[in-house]
Each structure stands twice: as C-alpha cells, then as structure tokens.
C-alpha positions in Angstrom: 43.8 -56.0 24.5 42.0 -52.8 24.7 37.8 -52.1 25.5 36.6 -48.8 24.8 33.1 -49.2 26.9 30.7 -47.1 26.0 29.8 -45.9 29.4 26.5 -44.3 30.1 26.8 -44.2 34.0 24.0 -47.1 34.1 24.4 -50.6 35.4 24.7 -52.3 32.6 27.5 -50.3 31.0 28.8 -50.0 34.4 28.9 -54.2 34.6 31.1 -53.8 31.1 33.9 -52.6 33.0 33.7 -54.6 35.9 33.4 -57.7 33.3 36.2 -56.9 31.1 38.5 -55.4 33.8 38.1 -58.9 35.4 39.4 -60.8 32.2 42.5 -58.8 31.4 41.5 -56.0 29.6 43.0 -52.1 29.4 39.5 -50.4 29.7 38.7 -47.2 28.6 35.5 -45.5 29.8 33.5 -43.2 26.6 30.8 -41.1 27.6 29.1 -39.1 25.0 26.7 -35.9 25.3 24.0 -36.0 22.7 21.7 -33.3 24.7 19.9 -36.2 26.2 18.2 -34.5 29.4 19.9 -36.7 31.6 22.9 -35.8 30.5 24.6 -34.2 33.3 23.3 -37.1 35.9 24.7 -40.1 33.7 28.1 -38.0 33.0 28.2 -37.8 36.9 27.7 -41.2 37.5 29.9 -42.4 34.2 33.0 -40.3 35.8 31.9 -41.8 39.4 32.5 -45.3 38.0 35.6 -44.4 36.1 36.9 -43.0 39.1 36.3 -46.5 40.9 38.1 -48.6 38.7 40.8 -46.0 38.0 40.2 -46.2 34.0 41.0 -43.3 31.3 37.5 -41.7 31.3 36.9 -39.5 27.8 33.7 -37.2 27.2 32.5 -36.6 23.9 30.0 -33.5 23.5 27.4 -33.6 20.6 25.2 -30.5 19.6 21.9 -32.2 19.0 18.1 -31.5 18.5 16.1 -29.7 21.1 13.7 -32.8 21.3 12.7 -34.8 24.4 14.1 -38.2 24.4 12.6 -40.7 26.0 12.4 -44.5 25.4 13.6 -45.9 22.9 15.9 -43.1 20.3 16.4 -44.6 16.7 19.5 -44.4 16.0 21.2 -44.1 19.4 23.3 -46.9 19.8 25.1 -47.1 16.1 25.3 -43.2 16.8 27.2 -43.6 19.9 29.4 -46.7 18.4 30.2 -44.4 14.9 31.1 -41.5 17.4 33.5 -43.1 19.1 35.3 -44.2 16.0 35.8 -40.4 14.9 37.0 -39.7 18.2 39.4 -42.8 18.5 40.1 -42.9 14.8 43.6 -45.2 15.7 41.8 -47.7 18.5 42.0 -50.9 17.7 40.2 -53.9 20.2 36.7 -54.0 21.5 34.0 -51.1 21.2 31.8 -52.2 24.0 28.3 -51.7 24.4 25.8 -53.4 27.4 22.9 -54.1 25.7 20.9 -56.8 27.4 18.4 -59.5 26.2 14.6 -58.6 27.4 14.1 -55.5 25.5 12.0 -55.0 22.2 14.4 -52.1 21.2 16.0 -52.9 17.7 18.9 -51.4 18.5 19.5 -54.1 21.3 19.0 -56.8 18.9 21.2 -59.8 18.1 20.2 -58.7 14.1 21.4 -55.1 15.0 24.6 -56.3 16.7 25.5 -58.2 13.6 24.9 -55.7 10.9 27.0 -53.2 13.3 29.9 -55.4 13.5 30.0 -56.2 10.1 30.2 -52.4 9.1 32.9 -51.7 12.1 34.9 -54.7 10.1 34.7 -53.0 7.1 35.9 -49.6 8.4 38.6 -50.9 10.3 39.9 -54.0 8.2 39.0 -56.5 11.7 40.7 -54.0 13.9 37.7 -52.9 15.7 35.3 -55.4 17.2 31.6 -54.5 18.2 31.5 -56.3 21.6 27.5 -56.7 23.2 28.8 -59.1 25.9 25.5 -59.2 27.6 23.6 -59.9 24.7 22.0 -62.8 26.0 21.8 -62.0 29.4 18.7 -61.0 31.0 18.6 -57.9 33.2 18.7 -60.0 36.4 21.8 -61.8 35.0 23.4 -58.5 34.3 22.7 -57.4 38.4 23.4 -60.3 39.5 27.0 -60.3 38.3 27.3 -56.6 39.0 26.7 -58.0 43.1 28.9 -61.0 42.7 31.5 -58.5 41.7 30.8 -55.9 43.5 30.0 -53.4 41.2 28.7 -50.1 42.7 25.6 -49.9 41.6 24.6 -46.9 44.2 27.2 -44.6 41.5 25.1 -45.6 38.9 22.0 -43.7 36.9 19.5 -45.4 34.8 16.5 -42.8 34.7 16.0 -42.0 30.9 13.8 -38.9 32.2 15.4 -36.9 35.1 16.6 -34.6 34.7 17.7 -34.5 38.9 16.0 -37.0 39.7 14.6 -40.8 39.3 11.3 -40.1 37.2 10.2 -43.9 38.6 7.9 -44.0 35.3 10.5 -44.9 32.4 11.7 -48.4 31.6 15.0 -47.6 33.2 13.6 -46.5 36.5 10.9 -49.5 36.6 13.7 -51.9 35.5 15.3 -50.7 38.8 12.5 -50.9 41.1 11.7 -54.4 39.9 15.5 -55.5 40.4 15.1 -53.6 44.2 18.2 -51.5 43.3 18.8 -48.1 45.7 18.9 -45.3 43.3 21.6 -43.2 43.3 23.3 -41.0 45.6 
C-alpha cells in the first residue's frame, strides 16, 4: 500500500513517515511551495528527512500571493491535499497529512478531516484515502513517538515565521520550546 505524506519538514509530518514506514507502507514524501516565507527552510528540512528514510521525495512549486502568512492560512491544508491529486492524478492509497489534536485551527479538525475525505472518495471512486493519523494525538504524543522511534527531529523545521531562522514567537516555535526540542541544524 502506498502513503503519499504530505511533508512539510516539521515533526509532525516528519513522525508520518516514520509511523507508516514502520507498518509496511511504500512512502512517498510531497512537499509543496505555496510562497510561504519559510519555504526554502522546510523544503531543506523535508528533503533532509527524505533523505533519511531513503523515500521518493517530489516538490511541487505554486505561484502564490505576495502576503505574509502566518498562523493559521484558510485554506491551506485542503489546498495542499487537492494539489497533490493534480500532481499524482493516478495515485491510489493514503494522502497523509499530520495534523494533531490541541489546536483551534479548523483545518485540523475531526469535522474538516471528514468532509475532506468524503470529497477525495468522490474524486477518486475510494481510491484515495485522506489519512490524519494523529488526529487524536496530542503534540506530546506525536514527540513522544517521534523519540521512541527515533525520528530526527534535529532535520526538522517548524518556525511558521523564519525565514533563516526560529522566530521563537509563532505557535510552531513555542510548541517547540514547550516540548524542549533543539531547533534545527
């Protein structure tokens, strides 16, 4: 079975490989370029973690608005999911996303992952399945399994600001500091 993971270069999407590596699956690694002003740092680290585990790594570049981003971007998760479907328009298994329980963001929501699965269905006649396998984990649950397995979590980048370096102010980077994680290399 196949797992296209949606992989940002952050823990959590970073713990989607480890997790579905472990239980049998052929992982592909997606990372996609919307203009976000992190964008160079979490392709780095993305590439760094495909590297590790030796999985087919894909970039997908998007012309986008000139705005800032930062917290949460409506609209950014189904846009990532529906761009992967163009640009794998014959994949069929898992299209992987690590969302995590704790956050207010809708697009991390159980209600969200629902709806988006249902319209993946749809497309893809149960071909495609919208996979949130940390739904109802918490974000220590997530880094805890990422050092049980030994995810490396120092080739990972979570700051949602940057753009070279941890802003230590955004969600991301205080999610970080709270789980006592080393930022990046």
């Amino acid at each position: 079975m196949n797992a296209l993971v949606l992989l940002s270069g952050g823990i959590d999407s970073s713990c989607c490989v480890a997790f579905y590596r472990q239980i049998g699956y052929e992982v592909i690694g997606v990372f996609v370029d919307y203009c976000q002003p992190v964008a160079q740092k979490e392709e780095q680290s993305a590439k760094a973690i495909a590297d590790y585990y030796a999985i087919p790594f894909h970039v997908i570049r998007c012309a986008g608005p000139s705005t800032e981003f930062q917290g949460e971007i409506a609209g950014r998760n189904a846009f990532l999911v529906f761009v992967a479907l163009l640009y794998f328009p014959q994949f069929a298994g898992l299209v992987v996303l690590g969302t995590h329980a704790g956050t207010t963001y809708y697009d991390c929501s159980e209600h969200f992952t629902n709806h988006l699965g249902s319209i993946l269905s749809g497309y893809c006649n149960g071909e495609i399945v919208f996979a949130t396998p940390f739904l109802q984990w918490t974000k220590q649950m997530v880094y805890d399994f990422c050092n049980m397995h030994k995810v490396p979590i120092h080739l990972t980048w979570s700051c949602e600001v940057g753009p070279s370096e941890p802003c230590y102010r955004c969600l991301s980077c205080k999610d970080r500091e709270r789980l006592n994680v080393c930022t990046p290399e």
